[in-house]
Backbone as a printed PyTorch tensor [residue, N CA C, xyz], in Angstrom:
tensor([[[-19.1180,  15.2930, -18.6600],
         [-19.3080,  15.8930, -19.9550],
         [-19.3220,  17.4240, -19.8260]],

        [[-19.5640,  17.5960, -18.4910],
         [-19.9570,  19.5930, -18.4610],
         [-18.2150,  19.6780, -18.7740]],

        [[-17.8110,  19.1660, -17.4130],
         [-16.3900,  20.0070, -17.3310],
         [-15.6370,  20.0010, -18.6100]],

        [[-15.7770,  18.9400, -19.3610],
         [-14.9830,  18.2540, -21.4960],
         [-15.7540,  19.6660, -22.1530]],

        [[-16.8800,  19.7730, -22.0360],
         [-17.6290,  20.7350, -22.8570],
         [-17.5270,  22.4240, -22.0790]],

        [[-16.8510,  22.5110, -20.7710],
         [-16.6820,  24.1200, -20.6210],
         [-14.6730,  23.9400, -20.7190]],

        [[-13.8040,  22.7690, -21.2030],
         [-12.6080,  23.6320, -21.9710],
         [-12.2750,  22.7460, -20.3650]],

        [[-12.2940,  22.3130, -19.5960],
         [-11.5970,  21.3020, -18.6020],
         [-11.0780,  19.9750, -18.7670]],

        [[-10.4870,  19.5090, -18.3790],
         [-10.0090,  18.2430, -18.1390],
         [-10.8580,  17.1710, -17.1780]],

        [[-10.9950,  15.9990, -18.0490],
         [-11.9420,  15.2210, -17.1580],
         [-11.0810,  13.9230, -16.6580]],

        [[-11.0290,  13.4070, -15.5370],
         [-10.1910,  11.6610, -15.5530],
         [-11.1730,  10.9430, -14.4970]],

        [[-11.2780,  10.1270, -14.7590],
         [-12.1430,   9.0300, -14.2410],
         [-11.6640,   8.6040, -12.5780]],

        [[-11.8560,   8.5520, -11.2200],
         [-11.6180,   8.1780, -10.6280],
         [-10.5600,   7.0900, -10.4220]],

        [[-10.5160,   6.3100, -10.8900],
         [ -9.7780,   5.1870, -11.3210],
         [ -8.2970,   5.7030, -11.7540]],

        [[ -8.4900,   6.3840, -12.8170],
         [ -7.3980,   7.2790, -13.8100],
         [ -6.6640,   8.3560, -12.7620]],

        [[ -7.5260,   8.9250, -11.7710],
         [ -7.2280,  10.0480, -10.7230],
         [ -6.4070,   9.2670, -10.0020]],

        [[ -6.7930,   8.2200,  -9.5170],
         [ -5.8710,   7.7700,  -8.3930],
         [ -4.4200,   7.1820,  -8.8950]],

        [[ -4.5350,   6.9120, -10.2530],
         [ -3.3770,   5.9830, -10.8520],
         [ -1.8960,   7.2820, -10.7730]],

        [[ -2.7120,   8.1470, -11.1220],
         [ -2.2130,   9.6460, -11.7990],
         [ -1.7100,   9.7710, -10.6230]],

        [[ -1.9450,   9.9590,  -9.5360],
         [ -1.5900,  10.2000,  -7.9890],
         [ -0.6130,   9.3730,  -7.5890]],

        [[ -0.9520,   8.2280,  -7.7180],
         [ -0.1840,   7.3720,  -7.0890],
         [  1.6390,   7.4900,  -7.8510]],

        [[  1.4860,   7.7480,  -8.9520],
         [  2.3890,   7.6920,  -9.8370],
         [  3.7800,   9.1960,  -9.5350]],

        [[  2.4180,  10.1970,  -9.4840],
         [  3.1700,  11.5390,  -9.1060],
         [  3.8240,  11.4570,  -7.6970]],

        [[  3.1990,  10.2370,  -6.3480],
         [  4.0960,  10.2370,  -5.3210],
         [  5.0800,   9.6080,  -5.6990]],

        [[  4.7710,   8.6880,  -6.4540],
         [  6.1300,   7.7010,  -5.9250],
         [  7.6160,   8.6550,  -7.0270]],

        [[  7.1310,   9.3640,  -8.1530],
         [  7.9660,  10.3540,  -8.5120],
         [  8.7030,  11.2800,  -7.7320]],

        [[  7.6420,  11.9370,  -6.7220],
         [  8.2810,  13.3510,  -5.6730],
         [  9.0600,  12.3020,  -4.3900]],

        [[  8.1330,  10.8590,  -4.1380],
         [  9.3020,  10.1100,  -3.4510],
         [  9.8090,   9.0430,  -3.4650]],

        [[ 11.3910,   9.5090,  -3.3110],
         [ 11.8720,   8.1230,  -4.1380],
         [ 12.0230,   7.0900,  -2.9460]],

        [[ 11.6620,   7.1200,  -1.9050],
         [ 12.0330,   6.1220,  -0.9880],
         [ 10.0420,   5.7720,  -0.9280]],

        [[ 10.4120,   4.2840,  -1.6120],
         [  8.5490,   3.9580,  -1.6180],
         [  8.0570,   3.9040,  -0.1010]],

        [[  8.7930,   3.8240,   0.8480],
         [  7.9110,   3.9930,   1.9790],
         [  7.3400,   5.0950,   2.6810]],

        [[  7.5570,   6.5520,   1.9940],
         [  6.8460,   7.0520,   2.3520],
         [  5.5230,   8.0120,   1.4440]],

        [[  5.1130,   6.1650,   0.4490],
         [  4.4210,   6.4720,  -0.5900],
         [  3.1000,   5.4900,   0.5300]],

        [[  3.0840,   5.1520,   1.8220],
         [  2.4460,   4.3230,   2.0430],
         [  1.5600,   5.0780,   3.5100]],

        [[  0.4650,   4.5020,   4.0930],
         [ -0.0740,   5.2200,   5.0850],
         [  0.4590,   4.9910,   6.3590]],

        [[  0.0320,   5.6120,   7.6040],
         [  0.6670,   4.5580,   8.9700],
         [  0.0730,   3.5280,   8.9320]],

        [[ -1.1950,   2.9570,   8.6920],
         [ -1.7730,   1.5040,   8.6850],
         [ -1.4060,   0.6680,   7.9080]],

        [[ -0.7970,   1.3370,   6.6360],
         [ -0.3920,   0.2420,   5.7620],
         [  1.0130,  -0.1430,   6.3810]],

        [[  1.9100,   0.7220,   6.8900],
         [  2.9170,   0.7030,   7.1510],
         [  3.0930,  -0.3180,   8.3130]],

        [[  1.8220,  -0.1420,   9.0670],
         [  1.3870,  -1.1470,  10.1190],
         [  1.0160,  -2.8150,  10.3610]],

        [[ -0.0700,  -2.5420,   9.0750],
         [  0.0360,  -3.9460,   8.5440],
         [  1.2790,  -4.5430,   7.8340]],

        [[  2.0710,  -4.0880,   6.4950],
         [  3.3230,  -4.7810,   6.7140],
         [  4.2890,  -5.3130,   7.4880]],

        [[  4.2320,  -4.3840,   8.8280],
         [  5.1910,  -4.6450,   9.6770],
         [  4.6050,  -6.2150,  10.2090]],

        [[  3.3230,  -6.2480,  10.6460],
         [  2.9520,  -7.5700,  11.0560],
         [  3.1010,  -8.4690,  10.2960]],

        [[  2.9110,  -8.1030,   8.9700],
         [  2.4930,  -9.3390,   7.9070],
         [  4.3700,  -9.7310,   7.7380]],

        [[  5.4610,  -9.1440,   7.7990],
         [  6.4100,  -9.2160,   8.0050],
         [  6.9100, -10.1060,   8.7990]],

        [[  6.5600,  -9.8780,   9.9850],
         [  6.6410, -10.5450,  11.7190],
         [  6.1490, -12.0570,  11.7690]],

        [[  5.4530, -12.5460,  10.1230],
         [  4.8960, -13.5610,  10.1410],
         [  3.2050, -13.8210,  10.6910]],

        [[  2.6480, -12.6740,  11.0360],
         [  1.2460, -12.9150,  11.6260],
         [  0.2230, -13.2120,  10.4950]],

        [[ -0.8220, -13.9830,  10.7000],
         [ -1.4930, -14.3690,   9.4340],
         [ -2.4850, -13.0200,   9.2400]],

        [[ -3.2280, -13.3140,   7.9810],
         [ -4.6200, -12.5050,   7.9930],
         [ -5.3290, -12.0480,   9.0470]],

        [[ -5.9780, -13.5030,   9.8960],
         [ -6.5170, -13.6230,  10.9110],
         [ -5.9580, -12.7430,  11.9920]],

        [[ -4.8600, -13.0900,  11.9480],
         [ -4.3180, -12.6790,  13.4600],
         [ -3.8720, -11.3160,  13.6600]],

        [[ -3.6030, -10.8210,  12.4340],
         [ -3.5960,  -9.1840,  12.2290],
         [ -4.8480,  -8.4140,  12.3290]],

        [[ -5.9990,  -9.1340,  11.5770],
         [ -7.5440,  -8.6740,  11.9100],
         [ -7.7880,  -8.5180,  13.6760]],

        [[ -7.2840,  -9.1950,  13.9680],
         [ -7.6300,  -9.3700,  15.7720],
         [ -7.0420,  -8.5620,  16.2890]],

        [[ -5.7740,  -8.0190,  16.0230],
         [ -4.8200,  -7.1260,  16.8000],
         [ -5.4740,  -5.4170,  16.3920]],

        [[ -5.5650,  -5.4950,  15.0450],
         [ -6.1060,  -4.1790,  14.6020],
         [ -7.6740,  -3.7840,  14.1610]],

        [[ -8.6140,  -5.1180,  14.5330],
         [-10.2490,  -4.9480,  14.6800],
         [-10.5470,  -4.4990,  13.9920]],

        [[ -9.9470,  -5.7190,  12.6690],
         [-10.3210,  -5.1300,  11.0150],
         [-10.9740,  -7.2070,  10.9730]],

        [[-11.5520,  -6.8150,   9.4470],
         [-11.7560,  -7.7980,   9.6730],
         [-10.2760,  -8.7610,   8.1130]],

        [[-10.4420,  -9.7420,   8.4000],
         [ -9.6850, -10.5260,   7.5310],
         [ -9.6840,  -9.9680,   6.1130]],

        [[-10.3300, -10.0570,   5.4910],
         [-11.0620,  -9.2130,   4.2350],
         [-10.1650,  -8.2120,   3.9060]],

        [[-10.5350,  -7.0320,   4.9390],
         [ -9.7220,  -5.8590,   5.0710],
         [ -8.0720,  -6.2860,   5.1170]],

        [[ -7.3360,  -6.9950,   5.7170],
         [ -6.0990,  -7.1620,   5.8720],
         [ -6.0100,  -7.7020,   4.8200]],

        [[ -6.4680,  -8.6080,   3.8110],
         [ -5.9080,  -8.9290,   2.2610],
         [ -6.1800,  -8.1170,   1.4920]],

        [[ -6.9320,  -7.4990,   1.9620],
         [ -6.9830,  -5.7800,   0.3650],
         [ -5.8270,  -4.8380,   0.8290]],

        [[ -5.8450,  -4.9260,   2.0290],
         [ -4.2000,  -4.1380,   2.1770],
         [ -2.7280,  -4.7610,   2.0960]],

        [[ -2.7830,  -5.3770,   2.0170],
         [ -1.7290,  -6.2720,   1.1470],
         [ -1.7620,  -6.5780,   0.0390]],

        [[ -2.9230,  -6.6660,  -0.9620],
         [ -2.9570,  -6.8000,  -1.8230],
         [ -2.2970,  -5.0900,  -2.6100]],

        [[ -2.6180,  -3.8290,  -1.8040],
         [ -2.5960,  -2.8280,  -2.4710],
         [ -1.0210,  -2.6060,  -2.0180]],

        [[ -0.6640,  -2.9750,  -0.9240],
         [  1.0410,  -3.0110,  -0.6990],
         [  1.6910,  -3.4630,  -1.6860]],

        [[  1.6920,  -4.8210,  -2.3210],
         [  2.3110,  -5.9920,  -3.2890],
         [  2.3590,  -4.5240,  -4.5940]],

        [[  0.8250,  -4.2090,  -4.6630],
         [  0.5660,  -3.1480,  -5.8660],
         [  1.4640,  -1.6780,  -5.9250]],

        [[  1.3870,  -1.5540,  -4.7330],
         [  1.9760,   0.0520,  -4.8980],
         [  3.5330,  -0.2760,  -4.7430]],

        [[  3.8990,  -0.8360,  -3.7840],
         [  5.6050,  -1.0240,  -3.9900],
         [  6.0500,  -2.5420,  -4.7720]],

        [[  4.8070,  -2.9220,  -6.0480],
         [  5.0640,  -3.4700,  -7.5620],
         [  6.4930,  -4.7840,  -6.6760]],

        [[  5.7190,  -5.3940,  -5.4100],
         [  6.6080,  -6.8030,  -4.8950],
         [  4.9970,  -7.9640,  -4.9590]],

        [[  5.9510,  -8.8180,  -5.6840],
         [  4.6830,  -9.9620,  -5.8420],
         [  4.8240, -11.1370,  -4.8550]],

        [[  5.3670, -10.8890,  -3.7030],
         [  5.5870, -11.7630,  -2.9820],
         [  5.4770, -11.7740,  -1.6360]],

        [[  5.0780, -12.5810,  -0.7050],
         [  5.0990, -12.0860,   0.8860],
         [  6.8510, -12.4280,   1.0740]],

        [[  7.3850, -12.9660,   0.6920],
         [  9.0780, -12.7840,   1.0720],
         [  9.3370, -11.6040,   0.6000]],

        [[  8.6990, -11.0200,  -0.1300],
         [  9.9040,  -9.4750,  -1.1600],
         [  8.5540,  -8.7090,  -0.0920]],

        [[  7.9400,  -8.4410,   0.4620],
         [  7.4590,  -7.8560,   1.3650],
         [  8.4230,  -7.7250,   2.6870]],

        [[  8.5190,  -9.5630,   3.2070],
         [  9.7510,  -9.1030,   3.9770],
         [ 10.3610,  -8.6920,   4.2120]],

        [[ 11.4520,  -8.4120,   3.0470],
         [ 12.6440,  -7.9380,   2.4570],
         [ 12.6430,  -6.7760,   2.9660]],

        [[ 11.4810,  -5.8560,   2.0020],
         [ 11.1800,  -4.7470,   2.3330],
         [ 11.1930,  -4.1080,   3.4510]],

        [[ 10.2360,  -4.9220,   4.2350],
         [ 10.4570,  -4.6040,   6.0630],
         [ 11.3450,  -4.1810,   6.8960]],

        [[ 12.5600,  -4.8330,   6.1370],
         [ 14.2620,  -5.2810,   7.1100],
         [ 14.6890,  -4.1780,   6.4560]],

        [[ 14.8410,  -4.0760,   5.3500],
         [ 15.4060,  -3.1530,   4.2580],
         [ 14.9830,  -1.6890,   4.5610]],

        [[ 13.5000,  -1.7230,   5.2580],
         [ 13.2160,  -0.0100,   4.9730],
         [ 13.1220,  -0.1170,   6.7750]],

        [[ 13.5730,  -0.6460,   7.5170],
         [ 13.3250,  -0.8460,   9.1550],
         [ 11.9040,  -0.7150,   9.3060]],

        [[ 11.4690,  -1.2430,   9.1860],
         [ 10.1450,  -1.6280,   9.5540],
         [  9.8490,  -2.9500,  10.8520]],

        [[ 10.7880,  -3.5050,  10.3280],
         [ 11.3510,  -4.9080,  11.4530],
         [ 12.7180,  -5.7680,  11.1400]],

        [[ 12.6730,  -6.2710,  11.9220],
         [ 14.5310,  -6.9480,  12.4490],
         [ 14.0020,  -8.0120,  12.0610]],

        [[ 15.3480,  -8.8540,  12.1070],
         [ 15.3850, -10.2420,  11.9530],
         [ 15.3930, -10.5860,  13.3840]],

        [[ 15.1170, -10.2640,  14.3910],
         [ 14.6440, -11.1200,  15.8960],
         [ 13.5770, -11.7860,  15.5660]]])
């Protein structure tokens, strides 16, 4: 309310990040480098076919953690699928079809 009432702009956390997320994927048009090295990391596995589990073990996260980052992958590069994740993988070299 200070910053609305001294003539600023206020956005809600929530609203901040949307706003962000929106302005990268504008400045870049190749969505993968709208993503972190870990996220970039976990796709590659989740790609490779490794489960939840077995990605938690390799990167000493726990399970939990590896479905909120996939969940925010599916979200930010707007694929509703672990095949169109795939896709993605091969498509942006992330991993081969070996």
């Amino acid at each position: 309310m200070r910053a609305v009432h001294a003539g600023k702009r206020y956005l809600c956390e929530r609203a901040a990040d949307i706003l962000a997320e929106h302005i990268a994927r504008r400045s870049n048009p190749n969505p993968i480098h709208s993503l972190s090295p870990r996220e970039r990391e976990i796709l590659r596995l989740v790609a490779e076919g490794y489960s939840s589990v077995e990605i938690a073990g390799k990167l000493s996260l726990s399970p939990k953690s590896v479905d909120t980052y996939r969940s925010r992958l599916m979200q930010k590069l707007d694929i509703h699928d672990i095949a169109g994740l795939v896709k993605f993988s091969i498509v942006h070299g992330l991993t081969t079809l070996d």
